[in-house]
N, C-alpha and C positions, 0 to 999 in steps of 0.2 A: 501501341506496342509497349509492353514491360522493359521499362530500362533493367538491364542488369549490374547488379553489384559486385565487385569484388570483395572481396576482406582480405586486408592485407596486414592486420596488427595481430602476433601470434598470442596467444594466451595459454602457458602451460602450469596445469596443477598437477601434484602427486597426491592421489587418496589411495585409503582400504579399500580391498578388493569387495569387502563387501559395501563401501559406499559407491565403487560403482557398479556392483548389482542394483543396490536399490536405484543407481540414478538411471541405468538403464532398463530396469523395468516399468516404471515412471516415462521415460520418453516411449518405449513402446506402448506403452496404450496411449498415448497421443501422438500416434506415428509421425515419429522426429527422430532424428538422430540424436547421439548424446550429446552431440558440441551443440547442438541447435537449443536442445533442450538447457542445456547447462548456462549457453549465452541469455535464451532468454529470460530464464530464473534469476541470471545475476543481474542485471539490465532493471529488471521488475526492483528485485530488493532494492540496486542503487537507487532507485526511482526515489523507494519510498522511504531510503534513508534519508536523502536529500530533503525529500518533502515535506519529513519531519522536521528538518533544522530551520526554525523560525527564527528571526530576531528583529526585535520591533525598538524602535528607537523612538521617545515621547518625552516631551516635555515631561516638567516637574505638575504640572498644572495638568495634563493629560494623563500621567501613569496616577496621581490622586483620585480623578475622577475612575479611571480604570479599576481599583485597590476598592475603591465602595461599589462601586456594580458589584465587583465579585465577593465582597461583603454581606450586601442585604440580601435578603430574603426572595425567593422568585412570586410575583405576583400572581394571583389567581387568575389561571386562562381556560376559561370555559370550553375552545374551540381543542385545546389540546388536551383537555381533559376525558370530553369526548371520545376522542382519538386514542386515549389510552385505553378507555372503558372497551371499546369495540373489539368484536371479536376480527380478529385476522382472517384475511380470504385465505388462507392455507387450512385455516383450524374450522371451516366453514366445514 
């Protein structure tokens, strides 16, 4: 049996009437409501702002060795070169 959820944290914004034209023509052809629609979009973006915020802590001796990988030259790889040449299954 589906548990159900409440939502009980309010979130209000003020947009142009035509922003929410376009947000509710957008949730209509994915038949969602607008708050549905709007929650999940921002939910997505939070996602992927988040997932962009990297930060990597390395030694002196680590971030050096790191600094020359991204330095030299990529080495010749036969297997992906391949795989470039090929034609795509969409362009078949």
């Amino acid at each position: 049996m589906a548990q159900i959820v409440t939502r009980k944290a309010p979130i209000n914004i003020r947009a142009l009437n035509t922003q929410r034209s376009l947000i509710d023509r957008a949730a209509a052809l994915q038949n969602k409501s607008r708050s549905e629609f709007m929650l999940e979009a921002a939910c997505r973006e939070a996602e992927n702002t988040l997932l962009d915020q990297r930060l990597y802590f390395l030694t002196q001796k680590k971030f050096k060795a790191f600094e020359t990988a991204l330095s030299n030259p990529v080495t010749e790889n036969e297997r992906i070169a391949d795989l470039l040449a090929s034609i795509s299954p969409w362009e078949k």
